[in-house]
C-alpha positions in Angstrom: 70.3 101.8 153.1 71.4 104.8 151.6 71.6 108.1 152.7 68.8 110.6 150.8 70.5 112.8 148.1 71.0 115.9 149.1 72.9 117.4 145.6 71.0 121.1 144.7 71.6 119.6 140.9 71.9 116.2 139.9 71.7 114.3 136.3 68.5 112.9 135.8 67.6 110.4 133.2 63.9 110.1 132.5 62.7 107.3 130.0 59.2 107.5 128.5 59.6 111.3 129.2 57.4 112.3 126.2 54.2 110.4 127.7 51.6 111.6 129.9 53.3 111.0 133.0 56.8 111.5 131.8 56.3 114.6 130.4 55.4 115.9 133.9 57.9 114.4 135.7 60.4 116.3 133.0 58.1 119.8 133.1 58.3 119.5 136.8 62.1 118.6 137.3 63.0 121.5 134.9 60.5 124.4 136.2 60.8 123.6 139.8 64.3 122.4 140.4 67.9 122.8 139.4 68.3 119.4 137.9 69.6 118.3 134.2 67.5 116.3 132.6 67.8 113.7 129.9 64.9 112.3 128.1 64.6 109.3 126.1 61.1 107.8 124.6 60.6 106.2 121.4 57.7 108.5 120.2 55.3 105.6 119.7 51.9 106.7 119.6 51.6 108.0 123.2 54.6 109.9 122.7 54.5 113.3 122.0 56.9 116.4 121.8 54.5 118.3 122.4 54.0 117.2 126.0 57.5 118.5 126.4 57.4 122.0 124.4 57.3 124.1 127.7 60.9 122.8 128.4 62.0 122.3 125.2 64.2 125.2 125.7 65.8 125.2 128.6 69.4 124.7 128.3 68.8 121.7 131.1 66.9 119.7 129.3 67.6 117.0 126.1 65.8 114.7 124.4 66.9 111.8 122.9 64.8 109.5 120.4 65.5 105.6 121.3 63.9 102.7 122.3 64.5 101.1 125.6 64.6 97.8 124.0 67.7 99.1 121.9 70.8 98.2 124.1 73.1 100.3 122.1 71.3 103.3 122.1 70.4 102.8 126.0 74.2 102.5 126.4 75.0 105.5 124.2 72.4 107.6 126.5 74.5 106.8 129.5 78.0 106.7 128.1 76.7 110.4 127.1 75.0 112.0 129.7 76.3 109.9 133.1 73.1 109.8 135.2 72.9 110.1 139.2 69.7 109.2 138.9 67.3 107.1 136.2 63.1 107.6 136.4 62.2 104.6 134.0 58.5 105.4 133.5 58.8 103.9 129.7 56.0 101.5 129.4 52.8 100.1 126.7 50.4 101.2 129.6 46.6 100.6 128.4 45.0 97.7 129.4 42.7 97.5 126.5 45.6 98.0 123.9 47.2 94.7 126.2 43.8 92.4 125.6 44.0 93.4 121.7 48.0 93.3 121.5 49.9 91.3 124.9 53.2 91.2 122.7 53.8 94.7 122.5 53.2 94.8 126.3 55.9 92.0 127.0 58.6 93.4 125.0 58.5 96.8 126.0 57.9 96.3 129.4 59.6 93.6 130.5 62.6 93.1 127.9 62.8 97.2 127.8 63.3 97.1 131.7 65.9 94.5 131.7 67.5 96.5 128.8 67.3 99.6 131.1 68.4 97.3 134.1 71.7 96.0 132.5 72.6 99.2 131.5 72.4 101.1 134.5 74.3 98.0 136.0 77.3 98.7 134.0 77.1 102.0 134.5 77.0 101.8 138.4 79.6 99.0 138.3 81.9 102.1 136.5 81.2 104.7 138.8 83.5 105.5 142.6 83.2 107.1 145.6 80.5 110.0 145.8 78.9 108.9 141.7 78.3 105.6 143.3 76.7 106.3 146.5 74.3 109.1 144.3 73.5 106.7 142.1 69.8 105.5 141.8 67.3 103.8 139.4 63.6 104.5 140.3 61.0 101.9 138.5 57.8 103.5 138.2 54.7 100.9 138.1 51.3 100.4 138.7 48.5 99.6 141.5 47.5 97.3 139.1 49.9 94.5 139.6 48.5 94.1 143.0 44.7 92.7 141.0 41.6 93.8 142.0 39.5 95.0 145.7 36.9 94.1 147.8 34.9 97.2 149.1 37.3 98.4 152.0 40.2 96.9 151.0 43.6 99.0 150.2 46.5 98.0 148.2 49.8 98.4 150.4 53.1 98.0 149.7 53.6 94.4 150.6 50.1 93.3 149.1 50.6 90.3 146.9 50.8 90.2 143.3 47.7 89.4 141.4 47.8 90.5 137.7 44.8 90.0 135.8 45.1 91.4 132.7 48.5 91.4 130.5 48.8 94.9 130.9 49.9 94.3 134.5 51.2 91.1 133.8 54.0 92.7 132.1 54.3 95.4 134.5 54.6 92.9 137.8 57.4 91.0 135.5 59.5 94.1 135.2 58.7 95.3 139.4 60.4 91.3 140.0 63.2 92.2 137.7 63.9 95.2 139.5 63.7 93.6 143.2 65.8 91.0 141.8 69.0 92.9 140.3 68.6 95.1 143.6 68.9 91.6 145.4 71.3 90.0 143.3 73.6 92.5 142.0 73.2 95.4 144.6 71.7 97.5 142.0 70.7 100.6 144.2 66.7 100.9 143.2 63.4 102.2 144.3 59.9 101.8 143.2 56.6 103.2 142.9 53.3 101.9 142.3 50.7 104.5 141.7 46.7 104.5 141.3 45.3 106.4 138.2 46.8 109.5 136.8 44.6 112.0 135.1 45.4 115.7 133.8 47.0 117.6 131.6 48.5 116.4 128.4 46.4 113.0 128.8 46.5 110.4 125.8 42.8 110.4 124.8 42.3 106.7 125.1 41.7 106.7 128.9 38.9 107.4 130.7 38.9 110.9 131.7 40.4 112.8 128.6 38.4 110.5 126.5 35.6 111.7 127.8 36.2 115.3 128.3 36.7 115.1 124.3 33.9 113.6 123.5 31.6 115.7 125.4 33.2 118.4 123.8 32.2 117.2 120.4 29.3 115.9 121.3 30.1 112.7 120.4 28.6 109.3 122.8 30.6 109.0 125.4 30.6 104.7 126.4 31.0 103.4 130.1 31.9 99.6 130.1 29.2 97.6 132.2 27.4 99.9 134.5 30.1 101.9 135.4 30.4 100.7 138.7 33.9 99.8 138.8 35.8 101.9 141.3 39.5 103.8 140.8 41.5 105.9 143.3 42.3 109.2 141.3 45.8 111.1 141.4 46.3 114.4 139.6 49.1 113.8 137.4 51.1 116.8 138.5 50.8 115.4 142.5 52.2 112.4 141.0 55.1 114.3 139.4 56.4 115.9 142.6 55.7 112.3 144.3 58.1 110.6 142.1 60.9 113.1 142.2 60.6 112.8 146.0 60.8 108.9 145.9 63.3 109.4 143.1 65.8 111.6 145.5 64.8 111.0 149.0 63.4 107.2 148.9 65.6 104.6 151.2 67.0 102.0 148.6 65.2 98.9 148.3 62.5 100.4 149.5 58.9 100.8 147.4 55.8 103.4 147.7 52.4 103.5 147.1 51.4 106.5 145.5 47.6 107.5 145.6 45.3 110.0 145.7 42.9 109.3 148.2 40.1 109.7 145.8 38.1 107.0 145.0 35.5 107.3 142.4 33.0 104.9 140.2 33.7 105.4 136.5 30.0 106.6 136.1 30.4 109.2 139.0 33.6 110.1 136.9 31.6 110.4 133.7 28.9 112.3 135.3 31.1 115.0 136.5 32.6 115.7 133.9 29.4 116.0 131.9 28.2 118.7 134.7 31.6 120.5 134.7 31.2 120.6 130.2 28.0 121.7 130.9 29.1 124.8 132.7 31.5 125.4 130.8 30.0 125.1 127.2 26.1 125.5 127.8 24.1 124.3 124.9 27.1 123.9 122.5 29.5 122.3 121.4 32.7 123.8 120.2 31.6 123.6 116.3 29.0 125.5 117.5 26.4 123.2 117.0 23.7 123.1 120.0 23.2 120.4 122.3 21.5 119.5 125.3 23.0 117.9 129.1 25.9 116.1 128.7 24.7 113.1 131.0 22.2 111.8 127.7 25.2 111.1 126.0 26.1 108.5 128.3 26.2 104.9 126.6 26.3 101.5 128.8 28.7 99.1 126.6 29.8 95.9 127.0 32.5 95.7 129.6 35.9 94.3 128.6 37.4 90.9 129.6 39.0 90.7 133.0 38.1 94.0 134.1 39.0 94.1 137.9 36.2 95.9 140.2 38.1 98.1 142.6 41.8 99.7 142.9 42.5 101.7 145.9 45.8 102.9 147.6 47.2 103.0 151.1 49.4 106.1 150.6 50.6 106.3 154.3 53.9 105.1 154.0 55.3 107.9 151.5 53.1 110.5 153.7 54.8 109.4 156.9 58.4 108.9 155.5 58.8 111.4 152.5 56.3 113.8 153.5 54.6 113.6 150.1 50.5 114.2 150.1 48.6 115.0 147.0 47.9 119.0 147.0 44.3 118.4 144.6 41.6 117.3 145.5 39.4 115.2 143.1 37.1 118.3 142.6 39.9 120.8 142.1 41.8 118.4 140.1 39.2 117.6 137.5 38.0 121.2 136.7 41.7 121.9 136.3 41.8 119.1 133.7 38.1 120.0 131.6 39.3 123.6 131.6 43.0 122.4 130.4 41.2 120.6 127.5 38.9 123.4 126.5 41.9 125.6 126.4 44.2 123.8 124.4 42.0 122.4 121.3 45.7 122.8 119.0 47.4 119.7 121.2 44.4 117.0 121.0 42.7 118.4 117.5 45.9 117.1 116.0 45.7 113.8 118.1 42.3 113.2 116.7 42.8 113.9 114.0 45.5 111.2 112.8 47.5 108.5 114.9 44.0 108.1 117.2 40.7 108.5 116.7 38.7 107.4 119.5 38.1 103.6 118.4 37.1 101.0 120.7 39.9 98.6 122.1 39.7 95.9 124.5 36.7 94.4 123.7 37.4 91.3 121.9 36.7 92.3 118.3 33.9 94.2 118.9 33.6 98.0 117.4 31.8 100.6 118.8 32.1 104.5 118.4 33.6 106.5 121.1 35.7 104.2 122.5 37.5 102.5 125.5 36.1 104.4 128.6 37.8 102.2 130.8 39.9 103.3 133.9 42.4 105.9 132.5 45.4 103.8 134.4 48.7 105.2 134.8 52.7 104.5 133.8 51.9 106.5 130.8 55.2 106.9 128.6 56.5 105.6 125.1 
């Protein structure tokens, strides 16, 4: 077991660091700490420079445009920059998109992380004395790969591995690949599974921006089944400082649940936000038209295939060993969010506007306007 680093600066390598979660691990490593950063994503549709444009010029930070399934250009990113530490957060991440598309999902995450895996391999096999013992690569996954709940059930750390949709099929292949070049070729790793993200800078196919947007607008706003099924909810900017935490101070081999203690039905979810809209935009909607309570928008669809009831996370371990606990509450967290949206039209008007525009996924074939109001899960990069 390795010693935690201790280095004021270090070289940080974040893949999928243009996504929702990426970008706030990157905002967060550059505003808050001394480290250089690297960032590599492949701009597919959740990526966005955008996310990054608070950083963008800081003499710490680069970006790099490359896919993680590209061996040369993964190798070319390390040759370059020599990372002491890689955050691989690079990932298709929406179930629904996985029901519609499961190739994507298999190539990116599971042939891009054992891409990622070989690289950092040969670059740790290269390095000596003090590089060597720095040297870490932190997978970041999903409470997903762990299946679904009963009612007071929690997903821990050694919980068994029960994927049920491909989504987290190809995210529990890629967490074996990383336990196995740990085991097998001492690749010094850690890794994270974390319950769903939601905040700023928030692809609007998930659940929470999704809706926020659509209330906005005035548009429906769909809840699979009867919303019953039940998330634990992490603030994506807690989640940040969680990961650079695990990324510098985790024991090697070691893995952490990340969670939010906030467990939620999607309809409670929905509801909220409606009241929170409400408040904020009485009677209106931002074209100006007028428009009664939120909550009549609501529209029971058909749920999607495979979706699992419950997620919930025991977030003890990192609490006890790291000292890590999520500074938003639910409440806090979620008004944050609403007012983030209403404030920043410019970044999700031109989202809607082209590459996405709030179609239904997931749901075998079927359209219906609005779209996939699912559970706004998280691993959110290129």
């Amino acid at each position: 077991m390795a010693a935690p680093l201790e280095a004021p600066s270090l070289r940080i390598l974040v893949t999928g660091g243009a996504g929702f979660i990426g970008s706030a691990v990157v905002r967060h490593l550059i505003d808050d700490t001394a480290h250089e950063v690297m960032t590599l994503d492949a701009l597919t549709y959740a990526g966005n420079l955008d996310n990054l444009a608070p950083v963008a010029a800081s003499p710490r930070h680069r970006f790099v445009e490359a896919d993680i399934c590209d061996a040369a250009a993964v190798r070319a990113a390390f040759e370059d920059f020599r990372p002491d530490i890689v955050m691989h957060l690079a990932a298709e991440s929406h179930v629904d998109r996985s029901i519609d598309g499961p190739g994507a999902f298999i190539h990116t995450n599971v042939i891009g992380t054992f891409t990622l895996l070989e690289a950092a391999r040969r670059h740790h096999a290269g390095l000596e004395g003090e590089a060597r013992e720095r040297f870490r690569f932190h997978h970041v996954s999903t409470d997903e790969v762990f299946g679904s709940l009963g009612a007071d059930d929690l997903f821990r750390e050694d919980s068994p591995y029960q994927p049920n949709s491909p989504y987290a099929a190809s995210k529990a292949g890629s967490d074996h690949l990383v336990r196995a070049w740990h085991h097998t070729y001492a690749l010094p790793v850690v890794t994270s599974n974390c319950s769903n993200n939601y905040g700023p800078y928030h692809f609007p196919e998930k659940l929470i921006p999704l809706v926020i947007l659509n209330a906005l607008e005035g548009r429906p706003l769909p809840v699979y089944g009867q919303g019953s099924n039940v998330r634990d909810w992490l603030h994506v900017e807690d989640h940040a400082r969680a990961l650079v935490i695990i990324a510098t101070r985790g024991a090697v081999g070691e893995s952490y649940n990340v969670g939010g203690w906030n467990e939620r039905r999607n309809i409670e979810v929905v509801r909220s936000i409606c009241r929170l809209v409400d408040e904020l935009m009485p009677g209106r909607t931002l074209d100006g038209g007028g428009i009664g309570p939120r909550e009549d928008l609501i529209r029971f669809v058909a749920d999607r295939p495979g979706h699992d009831a419950r997620y919930a996370i025991d977030a003890s371990k990192i609490k006890r060993e790291l000292g890590w606990t999520p500074r938003e509450t639910f409440e806090s967290g979620l008004a944050k969010t609403v007012r983030w949206y209403v404030d920043n039209p410019d970044w999700w008007q031109r989202i809607r506007s082209g590459v996405y525009r709030g179609e239904r996924l997931g749901a075998a074939g079927r359209a219906a306007e609005g779209s996939g109001a699912g559970d706004g899960e998280p691993a959110g990069a290129s």
